[in-house]
C-alpha positions as CSV (number, residue, x, y, z in Angstrom):
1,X,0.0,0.0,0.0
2,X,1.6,3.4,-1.1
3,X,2.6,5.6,1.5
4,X,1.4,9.0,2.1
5,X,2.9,12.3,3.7
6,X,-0.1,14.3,5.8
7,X,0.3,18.2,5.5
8,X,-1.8,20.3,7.9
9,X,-1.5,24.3,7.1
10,X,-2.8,27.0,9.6
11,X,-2.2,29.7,12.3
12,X,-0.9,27.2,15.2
13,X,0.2,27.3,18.8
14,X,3.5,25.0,19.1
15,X,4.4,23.9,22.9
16,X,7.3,21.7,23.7
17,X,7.4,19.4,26.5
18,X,4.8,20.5,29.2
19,X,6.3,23.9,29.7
20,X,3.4,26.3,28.5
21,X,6.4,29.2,28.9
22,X,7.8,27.4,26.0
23,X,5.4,27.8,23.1
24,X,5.3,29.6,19.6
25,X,2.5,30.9,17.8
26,X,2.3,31.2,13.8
27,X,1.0,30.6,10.5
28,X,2.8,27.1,10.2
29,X,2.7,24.3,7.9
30,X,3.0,21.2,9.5
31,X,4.3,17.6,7.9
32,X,3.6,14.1,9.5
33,X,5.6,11.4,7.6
34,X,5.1,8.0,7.4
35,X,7.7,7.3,9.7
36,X,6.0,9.6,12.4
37,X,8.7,12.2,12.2
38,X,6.8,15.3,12.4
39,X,8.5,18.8,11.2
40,X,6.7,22.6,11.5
41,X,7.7,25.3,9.0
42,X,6.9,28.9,9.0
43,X,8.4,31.1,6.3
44,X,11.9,31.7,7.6
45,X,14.9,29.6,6.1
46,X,15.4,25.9,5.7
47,X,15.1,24.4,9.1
48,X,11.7,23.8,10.8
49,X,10.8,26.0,13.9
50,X,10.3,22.5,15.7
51,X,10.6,19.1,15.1
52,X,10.4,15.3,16.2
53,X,12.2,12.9,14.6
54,X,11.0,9.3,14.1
55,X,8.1,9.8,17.0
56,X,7.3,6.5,19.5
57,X,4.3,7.9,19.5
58,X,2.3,10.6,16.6
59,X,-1.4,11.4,16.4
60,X,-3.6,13.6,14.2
61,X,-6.8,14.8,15.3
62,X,-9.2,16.2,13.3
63,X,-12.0,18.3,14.4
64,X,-14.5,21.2,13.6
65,X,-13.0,22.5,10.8
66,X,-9.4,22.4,12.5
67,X,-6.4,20.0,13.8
68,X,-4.2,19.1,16.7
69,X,-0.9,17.0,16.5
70,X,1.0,15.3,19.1
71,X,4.2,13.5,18.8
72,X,6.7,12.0,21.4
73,X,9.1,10.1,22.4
74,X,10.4,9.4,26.2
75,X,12.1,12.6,26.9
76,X,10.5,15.0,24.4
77,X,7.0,16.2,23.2
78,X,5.7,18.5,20.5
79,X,2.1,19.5,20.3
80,X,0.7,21.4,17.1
81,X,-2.6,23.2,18.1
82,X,-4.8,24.9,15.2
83,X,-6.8,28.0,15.9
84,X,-7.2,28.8,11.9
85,X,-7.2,25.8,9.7
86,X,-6.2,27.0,6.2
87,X,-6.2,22.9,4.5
88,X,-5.7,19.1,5.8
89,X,-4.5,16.9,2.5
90,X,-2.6,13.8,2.3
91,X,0.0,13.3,-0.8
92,X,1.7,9.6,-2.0
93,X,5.3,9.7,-0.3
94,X,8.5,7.6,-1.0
95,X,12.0,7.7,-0.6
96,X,13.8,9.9,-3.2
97,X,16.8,8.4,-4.8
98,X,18.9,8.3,-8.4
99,X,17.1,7.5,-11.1
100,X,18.3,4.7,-12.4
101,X,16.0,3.2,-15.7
102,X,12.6,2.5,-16.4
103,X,9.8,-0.5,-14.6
104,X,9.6,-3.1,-17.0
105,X,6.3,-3.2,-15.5
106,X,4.8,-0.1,-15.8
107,X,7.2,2.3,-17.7
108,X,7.7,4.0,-14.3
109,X,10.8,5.5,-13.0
110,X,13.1,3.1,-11.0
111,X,15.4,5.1,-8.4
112,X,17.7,3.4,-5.7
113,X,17.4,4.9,-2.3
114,X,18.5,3.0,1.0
115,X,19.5,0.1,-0.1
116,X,16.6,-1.1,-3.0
117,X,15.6,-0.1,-6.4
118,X,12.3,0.9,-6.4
119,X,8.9,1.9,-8.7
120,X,7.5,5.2,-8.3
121,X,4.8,3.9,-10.3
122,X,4.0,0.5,-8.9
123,X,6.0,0.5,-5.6
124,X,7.7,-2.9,-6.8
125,X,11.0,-2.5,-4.7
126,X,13.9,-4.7,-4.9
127,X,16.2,-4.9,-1.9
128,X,20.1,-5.0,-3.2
129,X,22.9,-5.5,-1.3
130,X,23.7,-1.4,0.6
131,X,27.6,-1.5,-2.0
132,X,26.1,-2.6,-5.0
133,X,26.7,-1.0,-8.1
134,X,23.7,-0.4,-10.2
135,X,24.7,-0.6,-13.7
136,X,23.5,0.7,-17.2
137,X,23.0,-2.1,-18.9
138,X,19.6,-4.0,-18.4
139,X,19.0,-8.0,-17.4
140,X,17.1,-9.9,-20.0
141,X,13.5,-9.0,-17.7
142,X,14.3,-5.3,-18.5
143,X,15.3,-4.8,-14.7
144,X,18.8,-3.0,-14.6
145,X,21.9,-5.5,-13.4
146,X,23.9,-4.7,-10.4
147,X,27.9,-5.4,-9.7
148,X,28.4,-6.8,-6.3
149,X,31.5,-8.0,-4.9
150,X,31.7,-11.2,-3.1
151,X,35.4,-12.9,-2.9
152,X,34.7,-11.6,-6.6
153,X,32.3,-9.2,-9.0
154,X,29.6,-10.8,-10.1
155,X,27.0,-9.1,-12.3
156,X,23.8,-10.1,-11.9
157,X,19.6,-8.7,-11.7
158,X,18.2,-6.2,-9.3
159,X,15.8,-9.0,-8.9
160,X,16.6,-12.0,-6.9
161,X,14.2,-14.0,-8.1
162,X,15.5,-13.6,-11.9
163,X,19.2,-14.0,-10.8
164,X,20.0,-14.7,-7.4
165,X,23.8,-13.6,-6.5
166,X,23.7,-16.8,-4.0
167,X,23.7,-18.9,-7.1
168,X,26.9,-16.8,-8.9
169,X,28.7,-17.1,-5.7
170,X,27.9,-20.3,-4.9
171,X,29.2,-21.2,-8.7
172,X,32.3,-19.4,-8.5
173,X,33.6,-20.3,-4.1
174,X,31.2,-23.3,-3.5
175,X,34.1,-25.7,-2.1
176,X,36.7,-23.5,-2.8
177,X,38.0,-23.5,0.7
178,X,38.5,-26.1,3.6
179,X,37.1,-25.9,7.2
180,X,40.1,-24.7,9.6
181,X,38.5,-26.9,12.2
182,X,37.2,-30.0,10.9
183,X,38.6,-29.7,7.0
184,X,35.1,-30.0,5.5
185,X,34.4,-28.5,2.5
186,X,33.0,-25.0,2.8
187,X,30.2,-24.2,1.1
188,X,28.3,-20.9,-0.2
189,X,24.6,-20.7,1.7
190,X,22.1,-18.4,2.3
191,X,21.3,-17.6,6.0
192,X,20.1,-14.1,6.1
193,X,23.4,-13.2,4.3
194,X,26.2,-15.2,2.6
195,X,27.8,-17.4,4.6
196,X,29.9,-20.4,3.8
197,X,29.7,-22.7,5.7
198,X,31.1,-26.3,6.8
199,X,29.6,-29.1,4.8
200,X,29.5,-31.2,7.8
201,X,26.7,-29.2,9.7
202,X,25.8,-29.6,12.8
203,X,28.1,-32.0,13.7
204,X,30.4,-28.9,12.6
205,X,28.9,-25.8,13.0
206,X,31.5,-23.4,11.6
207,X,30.2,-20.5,9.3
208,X,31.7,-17.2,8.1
209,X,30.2,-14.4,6.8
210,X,31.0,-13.6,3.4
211,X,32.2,-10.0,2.9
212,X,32.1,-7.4,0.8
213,X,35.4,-7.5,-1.0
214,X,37.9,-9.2,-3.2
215,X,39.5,-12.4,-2.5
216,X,43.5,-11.2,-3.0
217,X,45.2,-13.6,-1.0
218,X,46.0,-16.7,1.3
219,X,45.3,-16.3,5.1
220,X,48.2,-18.1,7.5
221,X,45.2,-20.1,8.9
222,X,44.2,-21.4,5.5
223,X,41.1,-19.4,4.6
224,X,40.8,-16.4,1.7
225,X,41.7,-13.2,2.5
226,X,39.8,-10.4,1.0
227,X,40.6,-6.5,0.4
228,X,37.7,-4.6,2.0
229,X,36.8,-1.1,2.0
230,X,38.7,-0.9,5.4
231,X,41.4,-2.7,4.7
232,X,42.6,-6.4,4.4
233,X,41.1,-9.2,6.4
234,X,40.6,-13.1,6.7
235,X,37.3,-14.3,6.1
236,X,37.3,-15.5,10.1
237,X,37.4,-12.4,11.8
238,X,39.0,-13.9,14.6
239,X,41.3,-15.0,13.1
240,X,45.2,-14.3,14.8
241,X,47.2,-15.2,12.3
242,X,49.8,-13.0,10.6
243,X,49.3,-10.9,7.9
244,X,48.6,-12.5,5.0
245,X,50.5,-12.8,1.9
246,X,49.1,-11.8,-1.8
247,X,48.7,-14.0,-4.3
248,X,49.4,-13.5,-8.0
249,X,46.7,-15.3,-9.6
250,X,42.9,-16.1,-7.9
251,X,42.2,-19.7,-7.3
252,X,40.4,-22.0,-9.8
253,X,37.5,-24.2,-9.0
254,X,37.8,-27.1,-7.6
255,X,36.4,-30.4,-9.4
């Protein structure tokens, strides 16, 4: 169900906390977002005059020709009282982001924002991995393809039901690399993230967390080691084994 931003315009008492001392009066217009952050503007500058962001708790009332608004949270409170109303309307909302092609679907505009790609159209939103790369060219569905790197860079679909990037991973690292504890193969899975883990689960229950990186080199301890965005690590983080060495040329499949 599309979301919608509530805007509430007219001459308003604002009082913070339960301090009546501390109250402002104005012709305001008032914003409740989805996400119960609530903002008042007058007509000076950028910032609102008050503010609440991400509320516990945000009501609307609606009376008489007029409004009050309340939001809070444990240790603050903003209440918007109307004496004028001058409109009440409610407008579709959604994340803004970069545009980034067209919905297959609907000839909408697809933009990425917080980690999906996303319809403005149809609200069909794919969730991508928060360091993907979303890429020009398009994916056989018409969906634009995304560059992700996991030990390597894979290009695959926006949508993970046309070309999950468990399935390239899993092609390219599935058995590349041995359990340091029980010398099980390790293999690519899907457990809220990428993980490979230990082919002999659960009588062996080891299980790293696949990065987001390059594999560039041999840990001492016998697992990958992959170049980061904050620098070079094993794929066991707790691992305490010295620093790696690079290798010259990535490791082939195993048969």
């Amino acid at each position: 169900m599309p979301e919608t931003i509530r805007v509430f315009a007219g001459d308003c008492t604002i009082t913070f906390g339960d301090d009546d001392r501390r109250r402002q009066r104005g012709e305001v217009v008032v914003l409740l977002k989805p996400d119960d952050t609530l903002l008042v503007h007058d007509v000076d500058g950028y910032q609102p005059v008050a503010w609440l962001t991400r509320a516990d708790t945000a009501r609307a009332e609606v009376e008489d020709g007029t409004f009050t608004l309340v939001a809070a949270t444990n240790d603050r409170r903003v209440r918007v009282e109307c004496h004028t109303c001058y409109g009440i309307s409610r407008y579709p909302g959604s994340e803004a982001g970069i545009p980034v092609g067209d919905c297959p679907d609907c000839d909408g505009p697809l933009v990425r924002a917080d980690g999906s790609v996303a319809c403005l159209g149809c609200s069909v939103d794919h969730a991508i991995p928060r360091r993907a790369t979303v890429r020009q060219e398009t994916c056989e569905c018409g969906l634009p393809t995304m560059r992700v790197e996991r030990g390597d860079a894979f290009d695959v679909c926006v949508d993970r039901d046309c070309e999950p990037l468990v399935a390239a991973v899993r092609e390219r690292f599935d058995r590349e690399w041995d359990c340091p504890y029980c010398g099980a193969d390790l293999r690519i899975l899907e457990r809220g993230g990428l993980i490979a883990g230990c082919e002999e689960y659960p009588d062996c229950d080891t299980g790293f967390g696949v990065p987001d990186g390059a594999v560039v080199g041999d840990c001492d301890c016998g697992l990958p080691v992959f170049e980061t965005r904050t620098g070079r690590r094993c794929l066991d983080t707790d691992c305490d084994a010295e620093v790696p060495r690079q290798r010259d040329q990535p490791q082939s499949n195993r048969s």
